[in-house]
C-alpha positions in Angstrom: 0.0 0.0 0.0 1.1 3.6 -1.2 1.9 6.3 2.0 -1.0 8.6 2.4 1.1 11.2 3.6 4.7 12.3 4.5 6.4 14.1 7.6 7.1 17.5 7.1 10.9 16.7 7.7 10.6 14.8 4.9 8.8 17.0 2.6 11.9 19.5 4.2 14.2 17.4 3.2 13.3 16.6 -0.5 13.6 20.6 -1.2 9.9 21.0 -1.0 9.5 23.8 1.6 12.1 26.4 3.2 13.2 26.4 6.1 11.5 28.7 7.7 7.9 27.3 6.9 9.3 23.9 8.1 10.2 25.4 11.3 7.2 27.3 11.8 4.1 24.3 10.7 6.6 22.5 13.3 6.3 24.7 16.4 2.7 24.7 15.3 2.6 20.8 15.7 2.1 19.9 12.2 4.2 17.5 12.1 2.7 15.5 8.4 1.2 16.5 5.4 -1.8 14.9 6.1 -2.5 17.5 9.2 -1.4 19.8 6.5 -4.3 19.0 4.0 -7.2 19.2 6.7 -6.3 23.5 7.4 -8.3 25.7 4.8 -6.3 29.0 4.5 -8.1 30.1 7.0 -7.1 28.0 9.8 -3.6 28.6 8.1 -3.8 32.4 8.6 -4.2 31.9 12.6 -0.9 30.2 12.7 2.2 32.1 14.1 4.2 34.1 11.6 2.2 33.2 8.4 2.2 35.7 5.9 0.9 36.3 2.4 4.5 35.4 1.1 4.1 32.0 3.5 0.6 30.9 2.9 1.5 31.4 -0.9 4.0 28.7 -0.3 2.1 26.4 1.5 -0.5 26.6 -1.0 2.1 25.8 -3.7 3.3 22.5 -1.7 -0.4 21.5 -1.4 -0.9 21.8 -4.9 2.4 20.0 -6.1 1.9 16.6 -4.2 -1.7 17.1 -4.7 -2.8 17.2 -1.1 -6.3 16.7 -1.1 -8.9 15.8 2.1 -11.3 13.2 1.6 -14.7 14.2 -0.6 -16.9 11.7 1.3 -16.1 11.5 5.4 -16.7 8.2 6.5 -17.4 7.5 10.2 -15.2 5.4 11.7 -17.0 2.2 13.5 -16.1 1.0 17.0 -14.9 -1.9 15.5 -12.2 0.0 13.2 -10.9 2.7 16.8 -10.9 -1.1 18.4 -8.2 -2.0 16.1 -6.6 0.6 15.6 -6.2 0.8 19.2 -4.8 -3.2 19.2 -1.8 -1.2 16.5 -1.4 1.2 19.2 -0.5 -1.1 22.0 1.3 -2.9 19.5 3.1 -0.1 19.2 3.9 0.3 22.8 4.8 -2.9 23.5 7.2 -3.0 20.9 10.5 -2.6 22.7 13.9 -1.3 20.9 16.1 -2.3 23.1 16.9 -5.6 21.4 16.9 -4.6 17.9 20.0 -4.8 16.0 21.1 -1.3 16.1 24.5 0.0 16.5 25.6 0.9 20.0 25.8 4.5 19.0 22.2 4.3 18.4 20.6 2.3 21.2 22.0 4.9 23.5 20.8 7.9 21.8 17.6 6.2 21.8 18.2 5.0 25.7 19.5 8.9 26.3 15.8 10.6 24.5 13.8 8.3 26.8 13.1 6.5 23.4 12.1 3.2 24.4 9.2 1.7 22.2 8.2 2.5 18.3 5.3 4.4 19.4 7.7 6.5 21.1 9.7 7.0 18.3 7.0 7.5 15.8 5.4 10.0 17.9 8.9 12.4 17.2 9.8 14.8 14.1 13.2 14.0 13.3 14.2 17.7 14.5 13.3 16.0 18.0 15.1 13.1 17.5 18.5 15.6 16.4 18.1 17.5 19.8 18.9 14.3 21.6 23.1 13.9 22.4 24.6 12.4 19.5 22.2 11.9 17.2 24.3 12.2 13.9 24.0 11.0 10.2 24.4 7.6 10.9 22.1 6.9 13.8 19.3 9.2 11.0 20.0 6.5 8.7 19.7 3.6 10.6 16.4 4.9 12.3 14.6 5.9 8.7 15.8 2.5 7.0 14.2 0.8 9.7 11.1 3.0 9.8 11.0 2.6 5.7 11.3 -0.9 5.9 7.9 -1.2 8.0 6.6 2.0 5.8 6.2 4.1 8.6 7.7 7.9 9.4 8.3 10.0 12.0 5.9 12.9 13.4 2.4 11.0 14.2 0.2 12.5 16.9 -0.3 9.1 18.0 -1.8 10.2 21.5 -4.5 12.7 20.3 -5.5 9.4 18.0 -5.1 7.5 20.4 -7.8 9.6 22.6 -10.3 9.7 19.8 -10.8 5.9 19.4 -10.9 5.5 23.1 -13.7 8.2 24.0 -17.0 6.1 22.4 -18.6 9.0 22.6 -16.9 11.6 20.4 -17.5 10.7 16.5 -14.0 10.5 14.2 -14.2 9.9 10.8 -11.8 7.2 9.1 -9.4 9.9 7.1 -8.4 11.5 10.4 -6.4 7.9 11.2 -3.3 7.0 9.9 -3.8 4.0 7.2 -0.1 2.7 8.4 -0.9 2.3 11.6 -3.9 0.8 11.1 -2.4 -2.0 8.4 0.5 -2.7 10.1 -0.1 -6.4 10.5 3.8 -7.5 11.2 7.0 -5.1 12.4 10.1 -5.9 10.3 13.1 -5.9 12.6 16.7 -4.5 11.2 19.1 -7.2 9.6 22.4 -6.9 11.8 25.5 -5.1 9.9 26.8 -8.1 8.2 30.7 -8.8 8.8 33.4 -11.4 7.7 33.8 -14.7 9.1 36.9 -14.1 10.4 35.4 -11.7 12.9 32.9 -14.1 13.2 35.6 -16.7 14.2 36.8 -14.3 16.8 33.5 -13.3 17.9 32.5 -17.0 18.5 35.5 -18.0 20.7 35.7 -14.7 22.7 32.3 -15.6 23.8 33.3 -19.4 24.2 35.1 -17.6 27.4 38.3 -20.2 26.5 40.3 -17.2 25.5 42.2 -13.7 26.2 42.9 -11.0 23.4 46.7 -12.4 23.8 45.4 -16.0 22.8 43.4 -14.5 20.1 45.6 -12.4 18.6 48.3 -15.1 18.4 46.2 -17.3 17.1 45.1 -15.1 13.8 48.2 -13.0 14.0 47.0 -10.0 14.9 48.1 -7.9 18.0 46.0 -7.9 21.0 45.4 -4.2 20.6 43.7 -5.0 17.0 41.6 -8.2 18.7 40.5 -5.5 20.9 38.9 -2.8 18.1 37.7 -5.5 16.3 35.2 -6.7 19.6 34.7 -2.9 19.8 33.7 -3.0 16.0 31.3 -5.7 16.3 29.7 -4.6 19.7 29.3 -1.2 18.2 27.4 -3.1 15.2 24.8 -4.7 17.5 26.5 -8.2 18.4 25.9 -9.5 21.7 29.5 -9.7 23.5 30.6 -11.1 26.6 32.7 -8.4 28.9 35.9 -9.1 30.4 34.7 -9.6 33.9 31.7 -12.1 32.4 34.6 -14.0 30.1 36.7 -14.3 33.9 33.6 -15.4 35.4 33.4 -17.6 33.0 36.6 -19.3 33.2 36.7 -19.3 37.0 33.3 -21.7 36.7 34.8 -23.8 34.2 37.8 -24.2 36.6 35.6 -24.7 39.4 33.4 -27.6 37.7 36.9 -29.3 36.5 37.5 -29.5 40.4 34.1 -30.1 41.4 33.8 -33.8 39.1 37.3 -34.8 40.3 36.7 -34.1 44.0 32.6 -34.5 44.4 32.9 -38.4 44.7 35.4 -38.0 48.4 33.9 -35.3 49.2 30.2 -36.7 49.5 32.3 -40.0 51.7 34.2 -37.8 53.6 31.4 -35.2 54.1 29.2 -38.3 54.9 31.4 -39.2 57.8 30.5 -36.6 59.8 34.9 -35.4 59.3 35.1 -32.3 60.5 36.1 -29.3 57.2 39.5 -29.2 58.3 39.8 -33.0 58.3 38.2 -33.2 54.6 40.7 -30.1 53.6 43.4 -32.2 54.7 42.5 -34.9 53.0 41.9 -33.6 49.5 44.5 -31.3 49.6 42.1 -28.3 48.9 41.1 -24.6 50.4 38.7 -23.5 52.6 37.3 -21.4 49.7 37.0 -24.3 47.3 35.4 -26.4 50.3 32.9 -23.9 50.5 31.9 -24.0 47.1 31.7 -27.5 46.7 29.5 -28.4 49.3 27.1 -25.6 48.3 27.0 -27.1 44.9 26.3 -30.7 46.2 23.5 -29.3 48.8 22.1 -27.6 45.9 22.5 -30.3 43.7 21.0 -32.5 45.8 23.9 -34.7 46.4 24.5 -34.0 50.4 22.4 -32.8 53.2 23.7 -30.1 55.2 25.6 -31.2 58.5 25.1 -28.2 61.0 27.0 -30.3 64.2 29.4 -33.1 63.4 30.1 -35.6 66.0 33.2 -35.3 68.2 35.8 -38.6 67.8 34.8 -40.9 70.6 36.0 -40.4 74.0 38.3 -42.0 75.7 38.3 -45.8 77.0 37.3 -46.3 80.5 40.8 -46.8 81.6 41.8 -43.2 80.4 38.7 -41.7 81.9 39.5 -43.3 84.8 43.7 -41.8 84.9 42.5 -38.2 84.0 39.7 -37.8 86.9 42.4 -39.3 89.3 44.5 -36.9 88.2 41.8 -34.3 88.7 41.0 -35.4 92.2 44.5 -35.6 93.1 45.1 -32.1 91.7 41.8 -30.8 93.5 43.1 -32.3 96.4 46.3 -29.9 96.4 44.1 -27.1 96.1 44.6 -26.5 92.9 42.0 -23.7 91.0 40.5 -24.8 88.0 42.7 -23.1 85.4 46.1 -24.1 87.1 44.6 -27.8 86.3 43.8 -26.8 82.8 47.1 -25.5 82.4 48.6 -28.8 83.9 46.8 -31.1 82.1 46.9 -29.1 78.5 42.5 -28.5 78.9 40.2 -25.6 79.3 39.0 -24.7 81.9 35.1 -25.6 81.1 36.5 -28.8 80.4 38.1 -29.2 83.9 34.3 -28.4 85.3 32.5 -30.5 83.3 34.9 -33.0 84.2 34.3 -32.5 87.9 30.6 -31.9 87.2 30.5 -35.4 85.3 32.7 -37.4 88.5 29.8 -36.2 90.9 27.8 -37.9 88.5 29.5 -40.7 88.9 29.4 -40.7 92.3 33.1 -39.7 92.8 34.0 -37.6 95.9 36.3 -34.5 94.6 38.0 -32.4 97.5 37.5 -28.8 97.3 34.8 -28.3 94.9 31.3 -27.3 95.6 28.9 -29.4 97.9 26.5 -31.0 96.4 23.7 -29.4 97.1 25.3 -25.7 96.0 26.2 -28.2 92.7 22.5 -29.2 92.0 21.3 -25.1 92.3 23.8 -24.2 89.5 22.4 -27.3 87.3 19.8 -26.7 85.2 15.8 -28.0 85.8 14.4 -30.6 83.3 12.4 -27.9 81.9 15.4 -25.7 81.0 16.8 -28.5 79.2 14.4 -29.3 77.5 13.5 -25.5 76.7 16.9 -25.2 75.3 17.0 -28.4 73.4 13.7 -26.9 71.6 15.2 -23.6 70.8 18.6 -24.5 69.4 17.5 -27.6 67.2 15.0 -24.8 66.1 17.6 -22.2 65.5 20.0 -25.0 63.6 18.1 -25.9 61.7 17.2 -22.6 60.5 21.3 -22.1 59.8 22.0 -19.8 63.0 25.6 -20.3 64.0 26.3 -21.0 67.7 27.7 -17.6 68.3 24.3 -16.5 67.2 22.4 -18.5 69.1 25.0 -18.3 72.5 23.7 -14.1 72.2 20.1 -15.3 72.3 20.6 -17.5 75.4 23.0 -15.5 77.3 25.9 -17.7 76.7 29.2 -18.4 74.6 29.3 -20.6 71.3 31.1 -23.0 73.5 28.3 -23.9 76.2 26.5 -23.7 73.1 28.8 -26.8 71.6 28.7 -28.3 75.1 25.3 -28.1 75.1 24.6 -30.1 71.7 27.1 -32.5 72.3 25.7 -34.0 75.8 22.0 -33.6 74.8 21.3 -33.5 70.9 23.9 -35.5 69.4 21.1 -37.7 68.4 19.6 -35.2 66.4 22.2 -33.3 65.0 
């Protein structure tokens, strides 16, 4: 289908006007011929700075491309504003972002705000010029694209746009735009086409296997020209990884290398219950690269998380037996709690819970607390139990000890004490 009409840049542009009538049916918002043909010369006479010598002009331009209105006006059905309001949102949705546009262009179209073709179509091309560098190439790209869907710049999309929406205001079917209303499919822009040795390069720069050095020694180039001719075809519209994505890249190929070498131990030692610095010993690996593995096997389904691993198993009874008579004999002497520690290479707790666990047992140990002082600081059934309920609870919701030692008043170590004599089970 032949155009109906053309912008009045265009009409500008073919020599067809001056200047100064294109600047002035402009700041009038006539942006087309078509608004052009519906003004008698009286409507023309109420425009800014329209003379004799002017409306002569116009009257010559309407003559030589024969602009004429419709003889018969023709009501336009709610059937017809419903479609053409369907080409509107068409319109609206249809994003530019993703067309195949030089760099250059996308941002000057990011930089106007430009983001859909209604947008676009809804500017003269002296709009489109005010916006930072906007030159003869982005022009051409923009009107090839345009031409090739035989559409143009300056609609007044929204005042169209209002008309079919209002039910109640009669429009007649000349007053719509017949390329909006037949524009069945958009035709995107064909990417600038380039050789295939830039397509080679292209493809393994992306493959993320190589660096401009590798490139360039591979087609004998320098690294400097591997590195204009990326620039060339990201300018061109080609999708390109950047330099921290192609390191990314490599760093999770190097990681999955690892990962199906080590994930077999790993899952057996992990399984063991070993503590992480047993299991770094053991595979000769870093904390890091621990780290990542066993997220990558919890999220691959491979291991459940382990939030307490069991100490080794205690001593034999005959050991037991040396260190608490050590203890007693120690206790017996007088000796505080943290000179036994030192003595005997243990912590202090670890001294106490000792002594608490030889009352257990039935043991007398000199200089410590009377029993019944020694039942007051132990804690009731219920507080047991309370706390066995709130830290399986807060494990299992990944809260470290120190986390949960804040919560209950307490170090991560009574926490760890804690777990070990009453939910190793569960843990």
């Amino acid at each position: 289908m032949e155009r109906s009409f053309f912008s009045i840049d265009e009409i500008y542009s073919k020599g067809l006007i001056s200047l100064r009538i294109r600047n002035t049916l402009l700041r009038a918002k006539i942006f087309n011929t078509n608004h052009l043909a519906k003004l008698d010369d009286k409507e023309l006479k109420k425009l800014p700075s329209i003379g004799d010598e002017a409306l002569n002009e116009i009257r010559r331009l309407k003559e030589e491309i024969k602009l004429k209105g419709p003889k018969i006006k023709e009501i336009a059905s709610k059937e017809f504003k419903l479609k053409f309001l369907k080409r509107i949102i068409k319109l609206k949705n249809y994003s530019l972002k993703d067309l195949n546009f030089s760099t250059r262009t996308k941002n000057c179209l990011s930089n106007g705000k430009i983001n859909s073709l209604f947008d676009l179509v809804s500017l003269s091309l002296n709009d489109l010029k005010k916006v930072d560098d906007f030159g003869a190439a982005c022009e051409k790209e923009i009107m090839n694209f345009l031409k090739g869907n035989k559409l143009s710049l300056g609609y007044d999309l929204d005042s169209l746009s209002s008309k079919a929406s209002d039910p109640s205001e009669v429009s007649y079917l000349h007053e719509y735009i017949p390329e909006i209303f037949n524009l069945e499919k958009i035709i995107a822009p064909k990417k600038a086409a380039i050789s295939e040795k830039d397509k080679k390069i292209m493809m393994k720069w992306n493959s993320g296997e190589h660096t401009l050095e590798t490139l360039g020694k591979e087609f004998g180039l320098t690294r400097e020209r591997i590195r204009q001719i990326l620039n060339n075809l990201k300018r061109k519209g080609y999708k390109l990884l950047s330099t921290k994505e192609i390191s990314n890249l490599r760093k999770e190929k190097k990681f999955q290398k690892k990962y199906e070498l080590l994930k077999i131990s790993f899952i057996d030692l992990y399984n063991k219950e070993l503590s992480a610095k047993k299991i770094l010993e053991e595979l000769h690996i870093s904390s890091s690269l621990y780290n990542d593995i066993e997220k990558k096997l919890i999220a691959d389904g491979l291991i459940k998380k382990i939030y307490y691993r069991r100490r080794p198993l205690s001593f034999d009874n005959n050991k037991k037996r040396a260190r608490w008579i050590k203890i007693r004999n120690y206790r017996k002497e007088n000796k505080s709690l943290e000179e036994i520690g030192m003595l005997m290479n243990l912590s202090k707790p670890t001294i106490s819970n000792t002594i608490r666990e030889m009352k257990d047992a039935g043991w007398e140990v000199p200089n410590s607390r009377n029993e019944d002082q020694y039942v007051n600081v132990r804690l009731s059934s219920e507080e047991i139990e309370r706390r066995k309920a709130y830290i399986l609870k807060g494990v299992l919701e990944g809260k470290s000890r120190r986390k949960l030692g804040e919560e209950l008043g307490l170090d991560g170590t009574a926490i760890s004490r804690f777990i070990a004599k009453y939910l190793s089970d569960e843990l």
